[in-house]
N, C-alpha and C positions, 0 to 999 in steps of 0.2 A: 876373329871367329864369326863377326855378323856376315864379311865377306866373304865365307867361305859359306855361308848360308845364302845368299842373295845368289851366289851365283850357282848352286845349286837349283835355289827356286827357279831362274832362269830357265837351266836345261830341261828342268820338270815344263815347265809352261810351254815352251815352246820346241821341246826334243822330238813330240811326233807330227808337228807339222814341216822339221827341217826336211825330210825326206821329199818331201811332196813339192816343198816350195824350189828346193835346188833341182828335181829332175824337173819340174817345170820349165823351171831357169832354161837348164840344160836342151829340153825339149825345142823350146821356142825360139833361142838364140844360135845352136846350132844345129840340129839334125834337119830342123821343116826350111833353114834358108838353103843346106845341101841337097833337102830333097825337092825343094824346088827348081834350081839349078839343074835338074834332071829330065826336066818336063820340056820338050820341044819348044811349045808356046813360050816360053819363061825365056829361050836361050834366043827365041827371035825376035823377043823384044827387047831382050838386053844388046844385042847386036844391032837392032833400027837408032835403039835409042845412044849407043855411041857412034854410030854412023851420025848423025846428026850433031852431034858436040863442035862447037866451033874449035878445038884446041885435041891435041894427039897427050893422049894417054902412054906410055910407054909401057908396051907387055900388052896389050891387046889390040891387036890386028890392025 
């Protein structure tokens, strides 16, 4: 019974910050590294800087 109270209190405490801290999540790990991958500057510096790699990557140019 108490654990059926504890974990109640849990969801209470921390149930309206879950939304905020997973789209964040969500925000920061995928959508801004897809939108950055979008930006000119972003795709010519990722292609100087595998140009430069001593060793062949397989699947990118």
């Amino acid at each position: 019974m108490s654990e059926e109270k504890d974990q109640k209190g849990f969801l209470k405490k921390f149930g309206k910050w879950a939304p905020i801290i997973g789209g964040a999540w969500i925000i920061l790990n995928i959508v801004l590294p897809l939108a950055l991958l979008r930006v000119p500057a972003v795709q010519k510096l990722l292609v100087a800087i595998g140009d430069k790699l001593p060793f062949d990557i397989p699947g990118i140019g």
